[in-house]
C-alpha positions in Angstrom: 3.2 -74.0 74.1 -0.2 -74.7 72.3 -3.3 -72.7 72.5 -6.4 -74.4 73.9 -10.2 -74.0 72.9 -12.3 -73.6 75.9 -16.0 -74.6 75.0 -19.3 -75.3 77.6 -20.3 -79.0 78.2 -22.2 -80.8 80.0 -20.5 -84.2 80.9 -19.6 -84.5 84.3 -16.4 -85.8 84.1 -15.9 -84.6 87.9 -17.8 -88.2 88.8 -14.4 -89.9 88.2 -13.4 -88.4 91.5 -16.7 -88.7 93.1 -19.3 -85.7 93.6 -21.0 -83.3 96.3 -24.2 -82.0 95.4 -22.9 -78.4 95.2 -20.7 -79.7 92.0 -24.0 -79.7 90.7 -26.1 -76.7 88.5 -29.2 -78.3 87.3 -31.1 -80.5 89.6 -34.1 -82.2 89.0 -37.5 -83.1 91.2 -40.3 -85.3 90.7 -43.7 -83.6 90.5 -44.6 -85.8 93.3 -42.6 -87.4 95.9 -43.4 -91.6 96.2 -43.7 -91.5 99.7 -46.1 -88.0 100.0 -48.1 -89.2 96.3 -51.6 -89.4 98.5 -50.5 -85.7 99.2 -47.7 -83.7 98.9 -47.9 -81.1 101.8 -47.0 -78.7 99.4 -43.4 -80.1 99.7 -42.1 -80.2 96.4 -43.0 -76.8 95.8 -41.0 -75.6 99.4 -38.3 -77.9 97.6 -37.5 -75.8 94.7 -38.1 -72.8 96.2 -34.8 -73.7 98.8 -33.1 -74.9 96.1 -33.2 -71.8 93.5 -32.5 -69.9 96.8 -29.2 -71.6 97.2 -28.6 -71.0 93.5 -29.5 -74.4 91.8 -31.3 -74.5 89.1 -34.7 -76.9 89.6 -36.7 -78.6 86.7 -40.1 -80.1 88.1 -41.2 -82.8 86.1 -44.4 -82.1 84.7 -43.9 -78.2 85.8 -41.0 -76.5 84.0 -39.5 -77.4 80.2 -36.6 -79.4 80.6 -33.6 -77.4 79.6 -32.4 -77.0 76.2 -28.7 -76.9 77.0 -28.6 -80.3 78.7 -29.9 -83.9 77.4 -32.3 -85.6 79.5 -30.2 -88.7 80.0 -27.0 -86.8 80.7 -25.3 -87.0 84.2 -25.0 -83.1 84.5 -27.6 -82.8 87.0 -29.1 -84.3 90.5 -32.5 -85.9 91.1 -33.9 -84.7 94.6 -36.1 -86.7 96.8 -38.2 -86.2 100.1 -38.6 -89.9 101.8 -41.3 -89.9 104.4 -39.5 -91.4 107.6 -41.8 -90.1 110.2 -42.3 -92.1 113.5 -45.4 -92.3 115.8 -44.8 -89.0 117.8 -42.9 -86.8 115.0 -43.3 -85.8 111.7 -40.0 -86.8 109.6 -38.3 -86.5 106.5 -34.8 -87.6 104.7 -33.8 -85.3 101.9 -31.7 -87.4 99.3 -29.6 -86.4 96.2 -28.6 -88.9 93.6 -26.5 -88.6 90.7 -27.1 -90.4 87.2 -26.2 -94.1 88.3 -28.4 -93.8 92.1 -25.5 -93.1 94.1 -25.9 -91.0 97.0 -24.4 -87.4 96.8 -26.4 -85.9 99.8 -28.4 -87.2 102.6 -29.8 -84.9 105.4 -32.7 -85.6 108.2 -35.1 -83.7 109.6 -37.8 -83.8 112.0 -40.2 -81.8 113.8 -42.7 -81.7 116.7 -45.2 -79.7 115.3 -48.4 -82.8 114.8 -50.7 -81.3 111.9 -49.1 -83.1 108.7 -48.7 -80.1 106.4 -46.7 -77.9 109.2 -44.7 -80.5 110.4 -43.9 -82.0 107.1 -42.4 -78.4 106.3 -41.1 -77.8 109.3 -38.7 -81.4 109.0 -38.0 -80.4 105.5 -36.6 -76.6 106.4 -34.6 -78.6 109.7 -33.0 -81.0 106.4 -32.3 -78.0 104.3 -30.0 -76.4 107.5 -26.7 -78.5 105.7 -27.4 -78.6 102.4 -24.4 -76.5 100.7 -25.2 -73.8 98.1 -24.5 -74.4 94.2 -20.9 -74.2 93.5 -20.3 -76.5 90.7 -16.6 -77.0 89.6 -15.8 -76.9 85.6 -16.4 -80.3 84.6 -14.0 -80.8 82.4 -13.5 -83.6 79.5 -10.1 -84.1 77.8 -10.4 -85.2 74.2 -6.9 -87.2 73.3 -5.2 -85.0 71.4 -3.7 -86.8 68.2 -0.3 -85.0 66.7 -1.9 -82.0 64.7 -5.2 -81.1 66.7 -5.8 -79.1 69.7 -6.6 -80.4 73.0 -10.2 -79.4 73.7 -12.0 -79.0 76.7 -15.5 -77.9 77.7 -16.6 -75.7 80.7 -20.4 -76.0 81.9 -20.4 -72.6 83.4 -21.1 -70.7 79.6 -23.7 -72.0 77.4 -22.4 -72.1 74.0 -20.2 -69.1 72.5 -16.0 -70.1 73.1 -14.1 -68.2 75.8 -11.1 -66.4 75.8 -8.5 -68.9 74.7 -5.8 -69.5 77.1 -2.0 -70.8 76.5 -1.4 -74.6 77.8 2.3 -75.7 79.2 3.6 -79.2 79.2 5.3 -80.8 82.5 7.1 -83.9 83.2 8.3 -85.3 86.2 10.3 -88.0 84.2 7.6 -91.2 84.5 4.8 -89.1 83.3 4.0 -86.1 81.2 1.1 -83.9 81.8 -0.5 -80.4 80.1 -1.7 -77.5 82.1 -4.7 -76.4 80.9 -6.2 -72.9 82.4 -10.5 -72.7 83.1 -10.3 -69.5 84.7 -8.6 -67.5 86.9 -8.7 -69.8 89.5 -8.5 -73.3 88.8 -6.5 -75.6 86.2 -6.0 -79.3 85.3 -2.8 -81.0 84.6 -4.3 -84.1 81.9 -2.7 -86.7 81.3 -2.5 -86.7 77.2 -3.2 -90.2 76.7 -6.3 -90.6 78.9 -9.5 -89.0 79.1 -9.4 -88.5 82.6 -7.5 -85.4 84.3 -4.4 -86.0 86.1 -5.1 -83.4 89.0 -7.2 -80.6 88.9 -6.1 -77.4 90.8 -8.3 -74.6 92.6 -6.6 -71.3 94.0 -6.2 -71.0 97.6 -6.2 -68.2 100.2 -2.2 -68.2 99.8 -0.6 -66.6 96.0 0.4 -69.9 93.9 -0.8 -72.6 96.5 -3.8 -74.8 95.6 -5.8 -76.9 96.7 -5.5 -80.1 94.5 -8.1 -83.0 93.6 -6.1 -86.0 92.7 -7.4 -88.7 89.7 -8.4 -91.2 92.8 -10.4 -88.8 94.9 -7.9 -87.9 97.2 -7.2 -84.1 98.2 -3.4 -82.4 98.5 -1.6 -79.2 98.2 0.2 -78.3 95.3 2.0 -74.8 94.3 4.7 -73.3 92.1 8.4 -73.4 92.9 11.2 -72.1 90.8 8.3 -72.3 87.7 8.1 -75.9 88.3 4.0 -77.0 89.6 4.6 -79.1 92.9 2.1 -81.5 94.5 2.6 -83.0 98.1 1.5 -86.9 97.1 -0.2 -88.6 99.6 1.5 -92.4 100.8 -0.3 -95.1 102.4 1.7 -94.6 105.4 0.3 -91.1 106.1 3.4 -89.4 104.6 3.4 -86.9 101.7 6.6 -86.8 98.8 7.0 -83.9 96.9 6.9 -84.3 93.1 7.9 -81.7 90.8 6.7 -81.4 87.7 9.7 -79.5 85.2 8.3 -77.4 82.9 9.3 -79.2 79.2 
């Protein structure tokens, strides 16, 4: 058993599995929209206002200081847009989130009947809100290689600086391949693959004691859970099948 140092980063490892804009904290807005730059409607201000109501936290260019605990060219936050997609009788919008490299993370429509620009613009905008989820980002994690007389360290973006309580790491094998648990919190864990950077599985509780839900390194999504202290996860096959794998505590 090995101790682990749990520190606060802010590389989103989590876009190796691909990301939902609730996996995101920080998201960022333009001052003004490109499609409303003649005039905004007051939409980017209604913007930020939804989004710090579903616990995001906004930075408007040219409005608020960029944040000091993440870099400007980082990919630890989304960049929100309002594109103007209104047609000759109604007043439409599309509200898109992008992460770092432009790909799409959210995408939701709305459109109103209301004609004066400014009430109709905000109207569409407040139908688009409806589905977009509340902040709920998952510990994006990082696993340094560990080399033979160094700790494994990984970083947690929900604490800004000051270490956590250290928690105890286990190592599992299921004879091809030999993973280390590594605790966040209460409720979620990674098994990493020591010699890659990228986490094996990542595991978050479920309503059930010692079942999780479990993220796979290709995206895919599984059950795992505990059995005779061995950590089991239900593989998906391309036939639609699942094999059980146990990993034996070593």
């Amino acid at each position: 058993m090995k101790k682990i140092s749990v520190f606060t980063f802010m590389l989103a490892v989590t876009a190796v599995f691909g990301q939902k804009v609730s996996d995101y904290k920080y998201i960022s807005i333009p001052q003004t929209f490109k499609d409303f730059e003649k005039e905004s409607y007051g939409l980017d201000d209604s913007l930020a206002k939804a989004l710090k109501s579903k616990g995001y936290v906004v930075v408007q260019e040219g409005k608020d200081q960029w944040p000091s605990e993440i870099e400007k060219n980082s990919c630890s936050f989304a960049v929100g847009n309002i594109l103007n997609k209104s047609s000759f009788l109604r007043n439409k919008v599309e509200l898109e989130f992008k992460d770092c490299k432009g790909n799409v993370v959210f995408s939701s429509k709305g459109s109103s009947n209301i004609k004066e620009y400014k009430e109709g613009y905000q109207d569409a905008l407040k139908q688009s809100l409806i589905s977009l989820p509340a902040s709920n980002p998952m510990a994006n994690l990082q696993v340094i290689k560990e080399s033979p007389k160094e700790n494994v360290v990984t970083k947690s973006e929900e604490s800004s600086s000051a270490p956590v309580t250290e928690n105890t790491s286990g190592k599992y094998t299921n004879g091809k391949v030999n993973l280390q648990k590594i605790q966040v919190d209460t409720n979620q864990f990674i098994l990493a693959d020591g010699g890659s950077s990228v986490p094996f599985a990542i595991f978050k509780t479920s309503s059930k004691k010692d079942v999780f839900r479990v993220k796979l390194s290709d995206g895919s999504y599984t059950i795992g859970y505990y059995e005779n202290g061995n950590i089991v996860i239900d593989m998906p096959q391309s036939n639609g099948e699942f094999t059980k794998e146990v990993f034996s505590a070593k």
